[in-house]
C-alpha positions in Angstrom: 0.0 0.0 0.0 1.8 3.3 -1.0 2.7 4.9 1.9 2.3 9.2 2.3 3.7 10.4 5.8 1.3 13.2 5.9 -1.6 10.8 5.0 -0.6 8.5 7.3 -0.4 11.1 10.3 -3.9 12.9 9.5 -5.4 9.2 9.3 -3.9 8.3 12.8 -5.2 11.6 14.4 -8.8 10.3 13.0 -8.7 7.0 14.3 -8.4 8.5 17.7 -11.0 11.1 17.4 -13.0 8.0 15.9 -11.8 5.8 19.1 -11.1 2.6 16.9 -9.8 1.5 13.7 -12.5 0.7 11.9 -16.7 -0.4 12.1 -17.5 -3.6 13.0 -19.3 -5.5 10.3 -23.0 -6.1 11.1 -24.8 -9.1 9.9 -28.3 -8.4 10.9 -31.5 -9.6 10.2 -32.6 -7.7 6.9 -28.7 -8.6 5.5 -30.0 -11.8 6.1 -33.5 -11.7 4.3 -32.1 -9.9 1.3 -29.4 -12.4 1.0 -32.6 -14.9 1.4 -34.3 -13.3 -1.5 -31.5 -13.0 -3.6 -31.0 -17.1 -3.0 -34.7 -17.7 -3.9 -34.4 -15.6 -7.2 -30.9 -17.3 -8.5 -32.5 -20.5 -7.9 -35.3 -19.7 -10.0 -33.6 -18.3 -12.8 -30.7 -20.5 -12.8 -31.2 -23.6 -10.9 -29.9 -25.7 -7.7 -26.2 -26.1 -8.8 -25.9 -22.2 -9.5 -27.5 -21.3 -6.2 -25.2 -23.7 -4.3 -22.1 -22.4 -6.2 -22.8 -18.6 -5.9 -23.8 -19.0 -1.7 -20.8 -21.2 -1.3 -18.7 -18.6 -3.2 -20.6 -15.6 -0.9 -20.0 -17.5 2.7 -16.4 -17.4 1.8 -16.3 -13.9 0.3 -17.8 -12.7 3.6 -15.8 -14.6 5.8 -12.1 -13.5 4.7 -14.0 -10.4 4.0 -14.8 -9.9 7.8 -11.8 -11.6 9.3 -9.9 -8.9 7.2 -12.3 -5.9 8.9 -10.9 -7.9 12.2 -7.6 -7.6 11.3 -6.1 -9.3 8.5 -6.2 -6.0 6.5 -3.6 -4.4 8.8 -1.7 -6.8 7.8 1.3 -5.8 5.0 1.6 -10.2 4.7 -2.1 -10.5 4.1 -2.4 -7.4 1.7 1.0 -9.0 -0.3 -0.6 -12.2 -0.3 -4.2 -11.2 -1.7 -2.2 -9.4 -4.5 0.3 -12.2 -5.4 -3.1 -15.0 -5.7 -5.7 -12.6 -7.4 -2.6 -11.4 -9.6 -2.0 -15.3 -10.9 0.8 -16.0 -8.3 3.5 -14.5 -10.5 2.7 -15.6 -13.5 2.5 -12.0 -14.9 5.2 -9.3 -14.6 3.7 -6.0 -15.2 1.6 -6.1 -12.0 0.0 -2.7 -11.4 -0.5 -0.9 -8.0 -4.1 -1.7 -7.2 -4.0 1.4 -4.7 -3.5 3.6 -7.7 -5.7 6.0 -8.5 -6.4 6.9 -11.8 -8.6 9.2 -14.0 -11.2 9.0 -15.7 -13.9 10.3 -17.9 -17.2 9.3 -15.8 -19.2 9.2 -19.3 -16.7 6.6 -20.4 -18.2 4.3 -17.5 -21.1 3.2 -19.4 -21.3 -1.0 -18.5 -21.5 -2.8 -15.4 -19.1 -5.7 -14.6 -20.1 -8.9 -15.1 -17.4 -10.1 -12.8 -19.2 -11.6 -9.3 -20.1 -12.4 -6.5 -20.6 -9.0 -4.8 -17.6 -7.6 -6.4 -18.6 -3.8 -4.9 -19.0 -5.2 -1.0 -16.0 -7.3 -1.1 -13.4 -5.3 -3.5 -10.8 -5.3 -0.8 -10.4 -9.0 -1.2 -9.9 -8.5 -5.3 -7.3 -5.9 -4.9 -4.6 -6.7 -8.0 -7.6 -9.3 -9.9 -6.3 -10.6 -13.4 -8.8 -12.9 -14.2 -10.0 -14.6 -17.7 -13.7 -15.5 -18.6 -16.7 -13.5 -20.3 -17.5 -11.2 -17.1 -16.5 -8.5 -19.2 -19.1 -8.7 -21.8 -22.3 -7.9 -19.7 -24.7 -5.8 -21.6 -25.9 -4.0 -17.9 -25.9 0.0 -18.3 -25.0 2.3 -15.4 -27.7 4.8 -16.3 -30.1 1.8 -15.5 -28.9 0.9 -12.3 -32.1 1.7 -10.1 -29.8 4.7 -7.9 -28.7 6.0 -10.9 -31.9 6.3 -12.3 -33.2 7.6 -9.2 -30.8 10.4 -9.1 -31.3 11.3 -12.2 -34.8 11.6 -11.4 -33.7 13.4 -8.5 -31.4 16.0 -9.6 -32.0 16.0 -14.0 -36.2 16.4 -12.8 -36.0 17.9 -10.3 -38.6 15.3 -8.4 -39.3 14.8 -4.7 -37.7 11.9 -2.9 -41.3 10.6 -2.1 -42.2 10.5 -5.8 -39.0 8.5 -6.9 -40.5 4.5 -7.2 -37.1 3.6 -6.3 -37.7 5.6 -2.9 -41.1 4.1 -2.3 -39.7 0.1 -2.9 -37.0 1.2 -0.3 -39.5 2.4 2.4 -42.1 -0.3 1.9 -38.4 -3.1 2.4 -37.7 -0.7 5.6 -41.5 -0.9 6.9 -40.7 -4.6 6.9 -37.1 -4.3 8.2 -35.3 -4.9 4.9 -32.2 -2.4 4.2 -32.6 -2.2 0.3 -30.3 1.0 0.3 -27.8 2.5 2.3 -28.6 0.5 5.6 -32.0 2.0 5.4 -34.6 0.0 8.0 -36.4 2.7 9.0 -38.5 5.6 7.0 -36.2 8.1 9.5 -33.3 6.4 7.9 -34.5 6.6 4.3 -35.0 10.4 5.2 -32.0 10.2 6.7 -29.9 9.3 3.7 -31.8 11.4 1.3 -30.9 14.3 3.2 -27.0 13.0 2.6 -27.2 12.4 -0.8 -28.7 15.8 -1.2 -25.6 17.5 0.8 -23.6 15.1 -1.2 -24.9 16.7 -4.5 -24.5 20.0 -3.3 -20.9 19.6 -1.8 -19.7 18.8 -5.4 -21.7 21.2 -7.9 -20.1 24.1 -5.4 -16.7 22.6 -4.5 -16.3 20.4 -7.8 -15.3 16.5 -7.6 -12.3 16.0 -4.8 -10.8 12.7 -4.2 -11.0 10.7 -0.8 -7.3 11.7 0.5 -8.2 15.4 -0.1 -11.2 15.0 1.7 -9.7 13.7 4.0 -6.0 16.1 4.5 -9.2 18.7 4.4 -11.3 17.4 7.2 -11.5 17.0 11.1 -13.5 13.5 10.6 -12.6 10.3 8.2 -15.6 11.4 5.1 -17.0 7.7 4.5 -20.8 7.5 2.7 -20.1 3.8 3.0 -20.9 0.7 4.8 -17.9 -1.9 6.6 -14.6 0.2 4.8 -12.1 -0.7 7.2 -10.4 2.8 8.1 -7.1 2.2 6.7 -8.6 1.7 3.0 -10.1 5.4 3.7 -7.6 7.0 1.0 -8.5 4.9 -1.5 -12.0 4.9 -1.7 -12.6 5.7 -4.8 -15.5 5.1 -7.7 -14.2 1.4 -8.6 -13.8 -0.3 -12.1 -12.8 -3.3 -13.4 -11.2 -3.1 -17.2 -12.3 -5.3 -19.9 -10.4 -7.1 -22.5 -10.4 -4.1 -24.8 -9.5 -1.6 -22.2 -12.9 -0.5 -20.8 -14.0 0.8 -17.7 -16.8 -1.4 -16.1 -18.8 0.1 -13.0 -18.1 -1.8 -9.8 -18.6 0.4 -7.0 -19.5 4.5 -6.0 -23.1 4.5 -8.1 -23.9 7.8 -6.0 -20.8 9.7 -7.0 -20.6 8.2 -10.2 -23.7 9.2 -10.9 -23.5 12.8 -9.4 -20.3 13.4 -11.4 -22.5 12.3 -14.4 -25.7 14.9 -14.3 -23.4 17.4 -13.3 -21.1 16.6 -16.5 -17.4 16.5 -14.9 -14.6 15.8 -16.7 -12.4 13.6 -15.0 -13.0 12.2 -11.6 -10.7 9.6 -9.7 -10.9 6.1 -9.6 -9.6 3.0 -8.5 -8.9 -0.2 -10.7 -10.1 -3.7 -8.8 -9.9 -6.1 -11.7 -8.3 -6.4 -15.5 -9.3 -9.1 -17.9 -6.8 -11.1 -18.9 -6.7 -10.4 -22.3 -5.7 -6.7 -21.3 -3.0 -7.6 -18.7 -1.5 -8.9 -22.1 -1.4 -5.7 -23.1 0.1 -4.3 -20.3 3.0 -7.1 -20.5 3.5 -6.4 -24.4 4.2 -2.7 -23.0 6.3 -3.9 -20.3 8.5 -5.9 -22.2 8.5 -3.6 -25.5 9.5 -0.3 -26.1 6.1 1.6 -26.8 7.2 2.6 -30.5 8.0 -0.8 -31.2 4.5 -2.1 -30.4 2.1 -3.6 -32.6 -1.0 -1.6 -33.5 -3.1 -3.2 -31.3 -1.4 -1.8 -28.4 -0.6 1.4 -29.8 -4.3 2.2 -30.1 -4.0 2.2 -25.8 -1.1 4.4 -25.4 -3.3 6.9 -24.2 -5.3 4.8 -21.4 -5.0 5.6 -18.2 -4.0 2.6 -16.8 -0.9 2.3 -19.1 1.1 5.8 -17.9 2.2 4.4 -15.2 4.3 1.8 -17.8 4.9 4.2 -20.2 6.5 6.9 -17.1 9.0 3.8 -16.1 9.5 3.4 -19.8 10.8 7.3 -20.3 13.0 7.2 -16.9 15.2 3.9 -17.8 
């Protein structure tokens, strides 16, 4: 994890304010009924051995995933040793820093990931992912996401929260102790969080789109909208992505900002990079290995990419 002094002192001073290192990780009743529902639905569409594969995959996911909220992520062993398995234990070279943050255009984001289970909750065990397969060809659009849409509604229409459907499904789950959205059980809560994403909005049409660590160099408290981030991953919570085959961004995680960043129509906003296809590492080893003018087309096209400067920078100081 890189390691900035200043960062590193202002994030100290917050975890004492804070009085601990992190939130414990609930699992309460409603994360247990939507999981429940969830089952139900993946058995109907794709059958028993699906349903038994994806839960299996999910009880592990969670478990590593909370041990590591206990602990394990303070670990420098534990964080080198997620990155050397989900990076192919070294079979590839040019291994990127998967605590870089990047730019990006947020129109560019257009596709969800196809790459699963719950690649958003548990991202912190994917850090470094190189991984084959067709995840990257999901036809899923980010405008159709059911926050984005309702932010759109929100702040394009000018609408009420109350009259957003996507509001109403989340009060009638909460009536019946369900968290649909942002932890929400309670219509108080669902208030609650509108009022935040509101403020949220309104923080970045007046003082434009600012990353996590100058949020936080800027504040007096750690400036987390999300749930179970242990506090040492603070700085790096970013809109995630995952990069296809041929280079582009797929939504993982940060709907909310992305979609602010989106209706408000900025640039270039930060992100972080959880996952590459495999077919694009390739790339990135071509690039390590070759000079960039001797190239082949193919890889020329992606000189530009953000995910390549890095290379190309290391290239130019040899």
């Amino acid at each position: 994890m890189p390691f900035d002094p200043a960062l590193c002192r202002k994030m100290d001073c917050l975890h004492q304010k804070a009085n601990g290192p992190f939130n414990m990780p609930r699992f309460s009743l409603s994360v247990m009924a939507t999981l429940l529902r969830r089952a139900r639905r993946v058995y109907r569409e794709e059958g028993v051995r699906s349903t038994a594969t994806k839960i299996s995959s999910y009880i592990i996911r969670r478990t590593f995933h909370t041990l590591g909220t206990w602990g394990l992520y303070n670990s420098k062993r534990y964080i080198s040793f997620l990155r050397w398995k989900n990076s192919g234990f070294s079979r590839y070279h040019a291994i990127a820093d998967p605590f870089k943050i990047v730019p990006a255009d947020p129109e560019s984001i257009k596709y969800v990931t196809g790459r699963g289970p719950n690649p958003g909750r548990f991202q912190w065990q994917d850090i470094g992912m190189i991984a084959d397969g067709d995840w990257d060809q999901s036809s899923e659009r980010v405008d159709e996401l059911p926050v984005v849409r309702a932010l759109s509604e929100r702040f394009e229409e000018g609408r009420n929260w109350d009259e957003i459907d996507f509001i109403q499904r989340v009060k009638r789950e909460a009536r019946q102790g369900n968290a649909l959205w942002r932890g929400c059980t309670s219509e108080d809560d669902v208030r609650t969080q509108c009022h935040a994403v509101d403020n949220l909005y309104a923080a970045i049409a007046e003082h434009d789109y600012q990353s996590k660590k100058e949020l936080i160099m800027a504040t007096e408290e750690i400036p987390s909208s999300r749930q179970q981030i242990p506090t040492q991953f603070e700085p790096y919570d970013e809109v995630v992505v995952d990069i296809s085959r041929d280079g582009e961004f797929l939504f993982v995680d940060g709907r909310h900002r992305l979609a602010i960043a989106k209706i408000l129509e900025i640039d270039e906003i930060p992100v972080r990079i959880s996952a590459r296809h495999a077919e694009w590492q390739q790339v990135r080893e071509m690039l390590h290995e070759t000079p960039s003018e001797d190239v082949p087309a193919a890889v020329k096209q992606h000189l530009d990419h953000p995910d390549l400067q890095a290379l190309i920078d290391a290239e130019k100081e040899m």
